[in-house]
N, C-alpha and C positions, 0 to 999 in steps of 0.2 A: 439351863438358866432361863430361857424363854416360856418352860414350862412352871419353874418355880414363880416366876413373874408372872406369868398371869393367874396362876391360883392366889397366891398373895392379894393381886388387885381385887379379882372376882371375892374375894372371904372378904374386902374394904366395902364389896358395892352390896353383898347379900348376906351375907352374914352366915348361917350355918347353913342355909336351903341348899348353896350351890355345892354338894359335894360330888365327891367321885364317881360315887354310883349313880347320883343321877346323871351326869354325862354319859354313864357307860348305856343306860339305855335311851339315849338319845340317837335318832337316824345318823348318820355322819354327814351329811351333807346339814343337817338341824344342825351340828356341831359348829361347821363352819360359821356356820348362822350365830352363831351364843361365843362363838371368838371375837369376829367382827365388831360385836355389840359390846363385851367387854372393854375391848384395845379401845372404840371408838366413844366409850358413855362420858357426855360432857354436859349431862345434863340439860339439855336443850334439843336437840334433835335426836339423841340416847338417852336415854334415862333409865334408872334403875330398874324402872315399871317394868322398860322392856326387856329387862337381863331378863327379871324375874317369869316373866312370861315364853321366854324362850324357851326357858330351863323346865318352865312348868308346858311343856310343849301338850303334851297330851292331852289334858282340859281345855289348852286353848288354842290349839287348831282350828283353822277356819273359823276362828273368834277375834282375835287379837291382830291389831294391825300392829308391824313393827318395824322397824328401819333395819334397813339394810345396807354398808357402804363397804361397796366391793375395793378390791386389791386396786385396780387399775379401772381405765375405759380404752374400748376399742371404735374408732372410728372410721371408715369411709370416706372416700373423697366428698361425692354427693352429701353425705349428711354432715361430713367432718367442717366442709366450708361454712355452711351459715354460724356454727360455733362459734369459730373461728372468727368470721367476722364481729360476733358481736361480741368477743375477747377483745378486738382489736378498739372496737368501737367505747367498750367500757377504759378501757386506756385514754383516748381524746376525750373521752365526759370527766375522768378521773383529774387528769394533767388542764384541762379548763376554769377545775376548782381550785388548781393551785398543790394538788396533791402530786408523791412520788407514782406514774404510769408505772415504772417497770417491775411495781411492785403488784401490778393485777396478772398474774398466772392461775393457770389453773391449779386446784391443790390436791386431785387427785392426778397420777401418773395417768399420761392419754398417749395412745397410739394412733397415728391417723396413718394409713395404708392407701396411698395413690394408686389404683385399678380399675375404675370404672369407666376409665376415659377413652381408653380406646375403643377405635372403630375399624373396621376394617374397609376402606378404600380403596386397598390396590391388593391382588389375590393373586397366583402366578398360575399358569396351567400349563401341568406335564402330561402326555401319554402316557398312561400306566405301561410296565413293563412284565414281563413273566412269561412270554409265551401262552399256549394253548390254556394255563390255568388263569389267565386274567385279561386274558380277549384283547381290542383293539378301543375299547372305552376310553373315553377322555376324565379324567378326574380333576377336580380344584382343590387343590392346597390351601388352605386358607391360614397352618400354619407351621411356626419355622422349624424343622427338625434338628435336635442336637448330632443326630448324624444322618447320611446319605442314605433313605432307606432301600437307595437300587446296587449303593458300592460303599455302605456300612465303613464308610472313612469321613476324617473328622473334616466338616466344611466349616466355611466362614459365612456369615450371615446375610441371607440372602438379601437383593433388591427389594423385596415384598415386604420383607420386616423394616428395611431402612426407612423404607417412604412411609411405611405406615406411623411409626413414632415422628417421622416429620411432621405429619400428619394432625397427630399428636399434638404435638410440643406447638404449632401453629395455631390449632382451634383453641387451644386451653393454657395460651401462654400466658395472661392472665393469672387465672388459678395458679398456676406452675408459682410463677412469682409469688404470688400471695403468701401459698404455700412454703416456698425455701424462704422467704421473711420469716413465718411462722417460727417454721425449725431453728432460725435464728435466734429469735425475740424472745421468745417465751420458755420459760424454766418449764421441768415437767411434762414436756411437748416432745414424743420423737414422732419424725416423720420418715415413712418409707417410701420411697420415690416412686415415679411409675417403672414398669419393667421390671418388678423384683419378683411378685407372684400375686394372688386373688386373695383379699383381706382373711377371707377363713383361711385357706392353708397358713401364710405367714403365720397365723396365729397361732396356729399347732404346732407349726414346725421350728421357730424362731421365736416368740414372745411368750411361751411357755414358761413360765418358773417353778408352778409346784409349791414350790416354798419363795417366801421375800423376805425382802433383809431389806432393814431401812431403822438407820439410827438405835443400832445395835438389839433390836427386835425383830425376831422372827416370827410368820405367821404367813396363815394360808392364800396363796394366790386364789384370785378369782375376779370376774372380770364382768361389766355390762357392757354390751356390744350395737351402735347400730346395724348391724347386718345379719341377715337372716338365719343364715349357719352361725353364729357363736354356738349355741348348744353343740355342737361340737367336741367341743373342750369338755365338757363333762366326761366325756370317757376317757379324758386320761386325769381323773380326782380333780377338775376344777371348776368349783362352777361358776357356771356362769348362763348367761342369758339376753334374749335381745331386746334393746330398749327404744324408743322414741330417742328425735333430736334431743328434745327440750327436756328429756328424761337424762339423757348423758348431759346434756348440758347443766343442769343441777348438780350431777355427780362430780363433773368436772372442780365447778365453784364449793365442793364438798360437802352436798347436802345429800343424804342416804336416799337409798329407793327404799320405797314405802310398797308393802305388801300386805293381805293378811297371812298369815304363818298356815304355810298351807299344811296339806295332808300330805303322809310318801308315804305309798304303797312299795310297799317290799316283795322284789320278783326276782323268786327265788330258780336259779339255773339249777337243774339235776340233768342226770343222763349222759349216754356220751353221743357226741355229733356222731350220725351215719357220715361213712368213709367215703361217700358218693358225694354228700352236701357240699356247696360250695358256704364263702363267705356271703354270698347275694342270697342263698338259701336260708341259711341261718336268718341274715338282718328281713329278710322278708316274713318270714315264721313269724320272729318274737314280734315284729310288729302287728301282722293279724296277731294275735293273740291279744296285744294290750290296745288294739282299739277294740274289739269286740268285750273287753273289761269295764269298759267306760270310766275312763280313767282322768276325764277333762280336767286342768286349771289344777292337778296333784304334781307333786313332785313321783320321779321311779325311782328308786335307788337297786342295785342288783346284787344282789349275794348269792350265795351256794359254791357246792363244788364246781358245777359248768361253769363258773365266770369266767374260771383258770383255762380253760380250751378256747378261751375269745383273745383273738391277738389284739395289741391296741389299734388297729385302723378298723378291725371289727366294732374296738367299741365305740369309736368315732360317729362309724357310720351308722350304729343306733342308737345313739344320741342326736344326730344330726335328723331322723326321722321322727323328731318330735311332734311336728307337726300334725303329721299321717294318723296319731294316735293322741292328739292335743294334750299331750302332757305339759310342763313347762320345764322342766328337763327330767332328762336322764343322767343319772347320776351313776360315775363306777367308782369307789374307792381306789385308793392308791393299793396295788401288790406287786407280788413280784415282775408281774407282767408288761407294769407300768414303768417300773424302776429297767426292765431290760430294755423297754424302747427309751426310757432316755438317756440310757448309755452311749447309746446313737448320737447323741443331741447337747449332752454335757460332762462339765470333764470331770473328774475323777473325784475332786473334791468337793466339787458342787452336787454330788448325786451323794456323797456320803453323809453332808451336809441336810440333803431334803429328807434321806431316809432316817436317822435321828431324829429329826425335828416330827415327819410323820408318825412316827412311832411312838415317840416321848409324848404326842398329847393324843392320843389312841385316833390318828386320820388314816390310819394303814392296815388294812384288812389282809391276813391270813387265812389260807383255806386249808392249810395245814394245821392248824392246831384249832383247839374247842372253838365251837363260834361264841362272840358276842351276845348276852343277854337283851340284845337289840328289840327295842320295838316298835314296832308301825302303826301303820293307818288299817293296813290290809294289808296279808299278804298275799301273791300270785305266784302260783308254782306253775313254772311251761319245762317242761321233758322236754332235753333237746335231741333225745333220739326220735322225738314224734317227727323229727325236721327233716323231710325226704326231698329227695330233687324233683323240681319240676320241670316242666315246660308247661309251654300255653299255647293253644292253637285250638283247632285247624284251621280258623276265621279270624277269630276276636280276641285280643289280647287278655280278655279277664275268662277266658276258657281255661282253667289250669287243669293240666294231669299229672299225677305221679309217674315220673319214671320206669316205676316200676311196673304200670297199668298201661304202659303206651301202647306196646303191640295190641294188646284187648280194644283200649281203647280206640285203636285206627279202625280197627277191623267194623266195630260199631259204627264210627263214622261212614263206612265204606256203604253198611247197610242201612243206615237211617234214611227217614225221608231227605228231600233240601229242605237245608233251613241251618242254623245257628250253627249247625257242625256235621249237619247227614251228607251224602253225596248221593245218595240211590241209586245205588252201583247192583245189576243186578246179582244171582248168584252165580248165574254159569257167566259172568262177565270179570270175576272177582278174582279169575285164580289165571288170568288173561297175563301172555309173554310176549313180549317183541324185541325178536333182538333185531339188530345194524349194529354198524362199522364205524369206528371213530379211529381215525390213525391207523386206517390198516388193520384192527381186531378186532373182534367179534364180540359184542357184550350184549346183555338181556335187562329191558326196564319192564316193570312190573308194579303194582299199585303199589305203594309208599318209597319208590324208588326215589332217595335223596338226588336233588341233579343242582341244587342249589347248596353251596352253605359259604357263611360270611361270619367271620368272626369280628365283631366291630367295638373297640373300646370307650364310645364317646360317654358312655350309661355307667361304665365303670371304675371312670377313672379316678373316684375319692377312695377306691381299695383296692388296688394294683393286685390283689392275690387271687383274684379270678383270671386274671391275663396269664399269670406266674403258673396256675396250676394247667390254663393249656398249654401253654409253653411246657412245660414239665412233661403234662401227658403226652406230648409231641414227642419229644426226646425220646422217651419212652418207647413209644409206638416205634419208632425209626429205627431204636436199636434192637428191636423183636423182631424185626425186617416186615412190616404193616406200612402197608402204601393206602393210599385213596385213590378211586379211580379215576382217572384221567381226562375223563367226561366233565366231570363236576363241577362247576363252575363255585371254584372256592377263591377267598378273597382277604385279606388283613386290612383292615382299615383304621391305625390306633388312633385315638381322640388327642393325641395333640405327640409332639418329638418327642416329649418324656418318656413316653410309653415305650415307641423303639428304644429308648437309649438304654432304657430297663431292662426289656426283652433283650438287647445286645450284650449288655454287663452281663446278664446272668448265662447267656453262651444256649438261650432256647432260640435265638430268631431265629437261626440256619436250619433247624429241627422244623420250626413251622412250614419253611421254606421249603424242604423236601417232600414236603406231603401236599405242597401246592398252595400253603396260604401264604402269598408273599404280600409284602405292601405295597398297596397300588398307590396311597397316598392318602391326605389328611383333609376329611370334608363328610359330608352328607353322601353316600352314595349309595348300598343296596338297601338304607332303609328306609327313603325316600323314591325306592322303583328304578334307579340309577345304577342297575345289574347290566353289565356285558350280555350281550347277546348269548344265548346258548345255540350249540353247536348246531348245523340245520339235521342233522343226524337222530340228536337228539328230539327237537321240535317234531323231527315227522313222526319218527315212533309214539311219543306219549300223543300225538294226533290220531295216528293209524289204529292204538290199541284205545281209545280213549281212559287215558289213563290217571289215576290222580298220583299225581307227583309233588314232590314232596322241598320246600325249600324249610332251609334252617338259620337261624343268624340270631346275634348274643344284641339285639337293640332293645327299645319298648316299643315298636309300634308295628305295625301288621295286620295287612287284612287279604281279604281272599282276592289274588290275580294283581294285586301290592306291587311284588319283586317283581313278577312276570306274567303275560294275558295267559299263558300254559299250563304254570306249574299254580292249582290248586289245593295245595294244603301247603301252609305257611305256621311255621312254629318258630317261636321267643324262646333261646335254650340259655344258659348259660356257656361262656366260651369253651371251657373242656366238651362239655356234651355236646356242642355243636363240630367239634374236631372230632369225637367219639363216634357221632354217627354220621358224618362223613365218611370215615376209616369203612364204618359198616357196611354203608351205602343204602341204606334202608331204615327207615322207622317202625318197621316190623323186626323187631329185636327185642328178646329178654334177653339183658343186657347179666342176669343172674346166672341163666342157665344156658343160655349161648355164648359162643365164640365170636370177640371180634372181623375174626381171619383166621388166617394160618400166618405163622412164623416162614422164615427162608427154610427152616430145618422141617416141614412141612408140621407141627406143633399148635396144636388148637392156643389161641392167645384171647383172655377173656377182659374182660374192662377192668376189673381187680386187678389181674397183675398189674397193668400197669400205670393204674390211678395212682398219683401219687400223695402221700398222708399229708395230713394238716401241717406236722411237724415241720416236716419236708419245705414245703411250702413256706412256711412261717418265719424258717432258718433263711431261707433266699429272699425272703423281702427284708429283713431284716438288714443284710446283711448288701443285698444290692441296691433296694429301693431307698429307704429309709437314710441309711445313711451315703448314699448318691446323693438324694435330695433334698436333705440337710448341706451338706458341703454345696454343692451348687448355689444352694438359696445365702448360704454364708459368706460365700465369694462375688455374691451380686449384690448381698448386704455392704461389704466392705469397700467393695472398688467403684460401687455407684452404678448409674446409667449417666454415659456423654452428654444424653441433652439435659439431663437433673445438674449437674455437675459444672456443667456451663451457663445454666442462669445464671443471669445478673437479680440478684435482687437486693434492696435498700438495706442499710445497718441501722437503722434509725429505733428508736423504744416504741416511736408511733407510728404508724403505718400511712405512709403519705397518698392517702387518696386520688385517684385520678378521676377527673369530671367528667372524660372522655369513655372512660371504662364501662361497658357494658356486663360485664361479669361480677366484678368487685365493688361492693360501694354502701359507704357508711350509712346503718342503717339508724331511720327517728328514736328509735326505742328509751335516748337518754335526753332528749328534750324536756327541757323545762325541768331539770333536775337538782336537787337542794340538799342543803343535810338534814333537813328535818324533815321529821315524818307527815305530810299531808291528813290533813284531816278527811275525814270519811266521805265521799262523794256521793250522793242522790242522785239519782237519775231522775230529769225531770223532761214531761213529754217528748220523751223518743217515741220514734216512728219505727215500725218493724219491719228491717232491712226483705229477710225473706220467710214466706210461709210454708214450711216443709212440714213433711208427714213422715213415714217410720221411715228408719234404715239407713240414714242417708249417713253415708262413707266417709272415709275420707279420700276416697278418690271424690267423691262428689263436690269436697269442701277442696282438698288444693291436689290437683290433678299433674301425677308425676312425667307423663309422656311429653310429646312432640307440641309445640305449640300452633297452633291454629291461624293460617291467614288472614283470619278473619275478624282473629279476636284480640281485643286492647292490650293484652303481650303484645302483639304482632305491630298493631299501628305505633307502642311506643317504639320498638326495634328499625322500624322503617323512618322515623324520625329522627333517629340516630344513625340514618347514612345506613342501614343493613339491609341485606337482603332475604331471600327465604331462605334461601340454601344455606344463610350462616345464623339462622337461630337458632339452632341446636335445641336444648329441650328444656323442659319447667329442670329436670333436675340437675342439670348441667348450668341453670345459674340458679339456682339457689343461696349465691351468694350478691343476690343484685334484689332490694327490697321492691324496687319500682317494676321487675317484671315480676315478681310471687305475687305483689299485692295484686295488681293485677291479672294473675291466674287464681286468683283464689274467687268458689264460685264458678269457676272458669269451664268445668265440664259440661258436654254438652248434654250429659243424662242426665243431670239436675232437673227435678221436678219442683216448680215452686208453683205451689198453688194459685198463686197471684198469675202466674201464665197460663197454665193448665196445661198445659204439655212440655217436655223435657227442652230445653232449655239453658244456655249460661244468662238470663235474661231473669230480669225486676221490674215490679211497679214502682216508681218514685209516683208516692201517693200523694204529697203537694197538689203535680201539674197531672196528674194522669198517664203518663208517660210511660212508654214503655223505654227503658234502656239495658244497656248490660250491666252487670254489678255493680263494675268498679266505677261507671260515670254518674249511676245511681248513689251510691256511697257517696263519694266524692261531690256532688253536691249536695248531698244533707251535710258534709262534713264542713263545707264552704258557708251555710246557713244556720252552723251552729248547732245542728239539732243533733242529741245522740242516737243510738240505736240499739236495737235489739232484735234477736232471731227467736222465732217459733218453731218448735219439730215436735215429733212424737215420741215413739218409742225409739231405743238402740243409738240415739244423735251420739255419731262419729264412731262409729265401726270400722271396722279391718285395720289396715296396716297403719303403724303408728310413723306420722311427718311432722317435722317440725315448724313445716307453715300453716296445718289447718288450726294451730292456735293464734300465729302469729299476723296470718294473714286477718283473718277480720280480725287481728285488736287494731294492723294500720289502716282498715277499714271504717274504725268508728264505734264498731262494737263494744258495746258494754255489756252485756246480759244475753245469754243464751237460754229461755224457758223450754221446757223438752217433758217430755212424760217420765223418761229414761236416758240414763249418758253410759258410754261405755268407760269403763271406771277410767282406764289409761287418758282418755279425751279427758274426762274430766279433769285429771290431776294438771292435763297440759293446759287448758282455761283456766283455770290457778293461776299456774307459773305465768301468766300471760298476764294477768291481772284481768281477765274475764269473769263476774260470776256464772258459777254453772247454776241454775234456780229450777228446782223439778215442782211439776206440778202435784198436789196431795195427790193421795192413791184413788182411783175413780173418776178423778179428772181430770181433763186434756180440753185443748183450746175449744174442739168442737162442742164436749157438754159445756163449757160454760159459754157458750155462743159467740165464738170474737170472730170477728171476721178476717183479723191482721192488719183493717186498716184503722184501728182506734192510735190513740196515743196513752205510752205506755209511762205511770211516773211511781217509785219505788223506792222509798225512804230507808237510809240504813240508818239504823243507829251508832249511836258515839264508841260503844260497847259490844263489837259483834261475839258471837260466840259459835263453834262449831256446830251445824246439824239446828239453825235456827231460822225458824219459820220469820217470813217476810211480807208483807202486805203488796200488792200490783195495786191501786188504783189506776181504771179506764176513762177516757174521755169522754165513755158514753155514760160516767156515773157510778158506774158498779165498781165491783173489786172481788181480788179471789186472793189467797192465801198461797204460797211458795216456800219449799224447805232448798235453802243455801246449802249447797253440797259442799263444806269444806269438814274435810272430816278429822282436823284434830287442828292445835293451835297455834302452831307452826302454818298450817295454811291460812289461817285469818291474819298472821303478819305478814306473809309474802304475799297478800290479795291489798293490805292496807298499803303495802308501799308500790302497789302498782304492775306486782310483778316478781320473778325469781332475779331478774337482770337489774333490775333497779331499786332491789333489796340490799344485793351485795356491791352496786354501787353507793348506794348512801350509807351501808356501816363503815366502806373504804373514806368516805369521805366525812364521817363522824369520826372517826378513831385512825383513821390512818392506816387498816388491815382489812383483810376480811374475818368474818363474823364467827369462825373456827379455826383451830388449828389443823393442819387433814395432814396429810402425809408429806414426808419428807419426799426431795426430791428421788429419785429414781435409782437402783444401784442396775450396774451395768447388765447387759442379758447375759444369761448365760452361754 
């Protein structure tokens, strides 16, 4: 029904363009895109234009800007509060007008996920245990294990955990309440407490739908995220991606993200994965491949027959490398692959439900039957049999060798000069034996003599089937009767409890355990040089023979004499291959045509026999990890966290302000607010705040760390009775406008020309002065006068915040002039009610000679229109010409009324709603 309904509407909105066939060769992730826009066309922020241009994807690619309004939004604590506040904040300007507050919610569904708040305070230290394989070393736990990793029985939560959410719930008690008001007050709003898990996992594992359901319409989940991993999601069919504050918070108030319609490259899987490859193999391959594609600012979509060999935490975790390869996601369609991990995850009817509904409007790719007449941007075919195992070493982590080349390859290193990987070992020194006595027996080290290996999961843990497949190969080995030698200083160190409680469900710890890697405990330890001692036995031989010995361990980082001043050659292995050549004892192995060992039945045992398959593998995360940690996360979901559970917080529809609160606090943004729409403002003789040149950040503009003693954050914080030790960080209040505004500017790499060296420091041009920003600001803002900023090229690069817009608008800012804006900034000086104003192409402050100390006045007309040129008149006479970067006409009324926040407060307060209809409230998770 959901299918006959939206063809229906789509043949209302286009008439006979939009048929079948052309969906069918539309990318599917485009699909999603020409759904959204369908269900969502209301003629004002959707329009027809853009069905139509969706559909006509191909001519207008990377031409056509189109809206996009995702299924949901996911938010973070850090970026979830300032929202949040100024939800709360548009409530009090709402209910002053005499209008219904409880009717300001958000109208798209939002998730905010409480996790960034922890810290870690209190740590506990145990003695590692093990005997001879894990030495007399002190190790720090820093965290809580779901079971005992020395007596593998079920404990109760340690003292380290309790105090640390004390911790917690003390610094940020605050927020906490804010927060459980939230989850109260407002419709559309779920909140996940702290101590449930890290906003990306929740995501995956728990807020996943697939499909939604809302007011008897179904259609494609998909999500914009503040946090960095959303892409993520793309590899289980949803996309999504990461947005700015002030970008979700638009989505929130249901206004689309704005994109141009990009290009997707189509990357196509063939081949079958070598049986050696690990999952970290694989996701390393495809990623060389598609940044060496150049593939920037495209969508990736994947097809072929290999997609079906990638399990879904495979395709998590190439998606999640988007970055690496600056795609803007990766995208996997829904198959069967997808449908068996969320069998895991959802019940019987809700999976029969997603598959019909994917099916019915072609979002579900088969690899079994004919492919799709699909087409791209480009296609990229990567062989996933090219994808061999590595390692990296003997120095430097970016040395990679094949596996299969390692013996050759050592033996080179042995004879190279010194330098990046030589040792200049001579020849009659190369084929050099020393044996001694460890425990009573007689053994022999020799040049690549492993004496080191650490299996360490801190690198691994977003795809547990690197841990599973040594585990596995353990068992294996164990039951072949294959030991490791007892010399070896071998070590388990999982990156958090989970990991054991994985390895324990699936019945390999005890397996690792026999062969010497037991867990010594949960921290930084041999990859930070924090290796037990080895044996003095060992030490004098590789002395005596001077020998290059050989350490192994599953981290990223490593360099020569790292783990140990002794043992010089140090290799990054995956954790099977690091158990593997343990077993060996040696890095001179062809692992092909050599024998692990011998079996107890004296029986040559080769790495094949007992590597075990993908399948294999695949079957035990599935079936131990996956749905372990689903149920876990659902029973934390359910029952709460004690300190969540026990706030107190108000019932009230308004959020009663504390004057006292240093965290929380209503911010100006709705001052001086009316129903009617202001007429158009002129700026007239503003002074220019600061004189910048290319590049500048937005770490430069609102700086997200620790706040500074030194600096007007800190003197207000100390005015308010605090100390150092309790101001905590720019993003940890981000929900208090009087310390942002005051960190904006605030970095101390700030180059303003007006200083000439780096700097959080201004000329207040008046008196001559030098001051900081905010006291500079603050008195032009005191004397009436407004402002504007000058840059160059790139103005507001990198990570998108939602105080580098907000902070200079409470600064006084009206006008940002720049050569160049990074599109995202730009959209966010918009929503702020800032103009972005670029200089004509050729010109920039220097050719036209300003100094930055002129006064700057800039007339708008009654009439603005997108992408239209504006006049600067100077105080020294002259004038240059500026193009108003709003780029469609939707931004010239949320710039006329001041802003995105004070848009949808005054339709609230003209009409008594906001300004569309967006989505029904939420139907339950699955």
């Amino acid at each position: 029904s959901s299918s006959i309904h939206h063809q229906c509407k789509s043949e209302s909105l286009t008439g006979q363009s939009l048929t079948w066939f052309n969906v069918y060769r539309l990318p599917l992730s485009i699909r999603v895109f020409l759904e959204a826009a369908i269900r969502n066309c209301d003629g004002f922020y959707t329009t027809e234009g853009d069905v139509e241009n969706i559909l006509d994807w191909q001519q207008q690619q990377d031409k056509a800007e189109v809206p996009f309004t995702p299924a949901r939004v996911l938010l973070q604590d850090f970026t979830g509060i300032p929202a949040m506040v100024d939800l709360a904040a548009m409530r009090d300007a709402v209910a002053k007008h005499g209008e219904d507050p409880s009717l300001v919610n958000p109208k798209c569904p939002t998730d905010l996920i409480v996790d960034h708040s922890l810290q870690i305070d209190f740590s506990k230290w145990l003695p590692s245990r093990g005997g001879s394989h894990c030495g007399a070393a002190v190790q720090q736990i820093e965290n809580t294990p779901l079971l005992c990793p020395f007596h593998l029985k079920p404990v109760s939560e340690t003292e380290t955990a309790v105090k640390n959410q004390e911790m917690e719930l003390i610094r940020n008690k605050e927020r906490l309440q804010f927060f459980k008001w939230c989850s109260k007050a407002f419709k559309n709003v779920n909140v996940v407490p702290p101590d449930v898990g890290a906003v990306h996992q929740v995501n995956l594992e728990y807020l996943s739908r697939v499909a939604q359901v809302s007011d008897g319409v179904i259609y494609p989940d998909s999500v914009v995220g503040t946090d960095s991993h959303t892409t993520m999601i793309n590899g289980l069919g949803i996309l999504g991606w990461g947005v700015g504050g002030i970008e979700s918070e638009a989505v929130m108030l249901g206004q689309p993200v704005s994109l141009t319609l990009p290009q997707v490259v189509g990357c196509k899987l063939v081949g079958s994965i070598n049986p050696l490859s690990t999952s970290i193999d694989i996701v390393l391959g495809i990623t060389k491949h598609l940044r060496q594609a150049g593939i920037a600012g495209r969508f990736v979509e994947f097809f072929g027959p290999g997609v079906s060999q990638l399990s879904a935490p495979d395709r998590t975790t190439i998606a999640n490398m988007c970055p690496e390869y600056n795609a803007t996601v990766s995208f996997f369609p829904i198959d069967r692959v997808t449908l068996k991990h969320f069998k895991k995850t959802s019940d019987h009817e809700k999976l029969e439900l997603m598959e019909s509904y994917m099916k019915a409007v072609k979002l579900f790719r088969s690899y079994e039957e004919p492919p799709e007449d699909v087409q791209y941007s480009e296609v990229i075919e990567i062989n996933l049999s090219s994808m061999v195992p590595h390692v990296s070493g003997p120095k430097r982590p970016q040395d990679r060798v094949a596996v299969s080349n390692m013996k050759a390859d050592f033996q080179s290193c042995l004879e190279e000069k010194v330098g990046f990987k030589g040792f200049h070992i001579s020849k009659e020194k190369q084929e050099t034996r020393v044996p001694f006595l460890h425990c009573g027996q007689e053994y022999q080290l020799v040049h690549g003599s492993v004496v080191i290996a650490a299996v360490i999961s801190c690198t691994n843990n977003c795809n547990p089937s690197v841990m599973l497949t040594a585990g596995l190969l353990a068992k294996k080995a164990v039951e072949a009767g294959l030991t490791v030698k007892p010399y070896i200083r071998t070590s388990l160190a999982p990156g958090s409890g989970m990991v054991t409680h994985y390895l324990n469900s699936s019945g390999v710890l005890p397996y690792f355990s026999q062969l010497g890697f037991q867990v010594i405990g949960y921290g930084c330890a041999t990859c930070v040089g924090n290796t037990a001692p080895l044996p003095d036995a060992v030490v004098d031989a590789i002395k005596q023979g001077d020998l290059v010995t050989c350490g192994l361990l599953s981290g990223n980082r490593h360099f020569e004499g790292r783990l140990c001043d002794c043992v010089r050659a140090n290799y990054l292995a995956s954790p099977p291959l690091v158990v593997a050549y343990a077993i060996a004892g040696t890095v001179g192995i062809d692992f092909e045509k050599e024998p692990l060992g011998l079996s107890s039945s004296g029986k040559e045992v080769y790495l094949s026999d007992i590597w075990p398959s993908r399948e294999e593998v695949q079957q035990t995360e599935e079936d131990t990890v996956i749905s372990s940690v689903f149920k876990d996360l659902r029973g934390r979901m359910e029952k709460g966290n004690t300190f969540w559970n026990n706030i107190e917080s108000p019932d009230s529809v308004v959020f009663p302000w504390d004057p006292k609160s240093t965290y929380i606090r209503c911010p100006p943004f709705f001052s001086n607010l009316s129903k009617e729409l202001p007429a158009p403002q002129s700026i007239e003789n503003a002074h220019a705040l600061l004189f910048l040149g290319d590049k500048v950040s937005t770490d430069h503009i609102s700086p997200a760390g620790s706040i500074a003693r030194a600096s007007t954050a800190a003197k207000y914080l100390q005015s308010r009775r605090l100390t150092p030790r309790e101001f905590n960080s720019y993003g940890a209040r981000r929900g208090n406008d009087a310390v942002m505004t005051r960190g904006t500017f605030a970095s101390i790499k700030l180059l303003n020309r007006f200083i000439g060296k780096p700097s959080p420091k201004t000329l207040h041009i008046p008196s001559g002065q030098t001051l900081d920003v905010f006291e500079a600001a603050d008195r032009y803002q005191r004397d009436g006068v407004p402002l504007v900023i000058l840059a160059g090229k790139e103005y507001g690069s990198g990570n998108s915040r939602d105080w580098v817009a907000k902070g200079p608008y409470l600064l006084g800012v009206r006008a940002v002039i720049a050569e160049s804006f990074e599109k995202l900034h730009k959209s966010q000086l918009v929503g702020m009610g800032i103009m972005p104003l670029q200089f004509l192409p050729g010109q920039s402050a220097d050719s036209l000679e300003l100094s930055g100390k002129e006064r700057f006045s800039i007339v708008l007309p009654e009439s603005l229109s997108p992408r239209q040129q504006l006049t600067v008149k100077t105080s020294k006479g002259t004038s240059f010409s500026v193009t108003a970067l709003f780029d469609s006409q939707i931004d010239v009324i949320i710039f006329q009324h001041g802003g995105l926040l004070r848009y949808v407060a005054q339709t609230f307060l003209r009409s008594g709603s906001q300004p569309r209809a967006g989505a029904a409230e939420r139907a339950p998770c699955p």
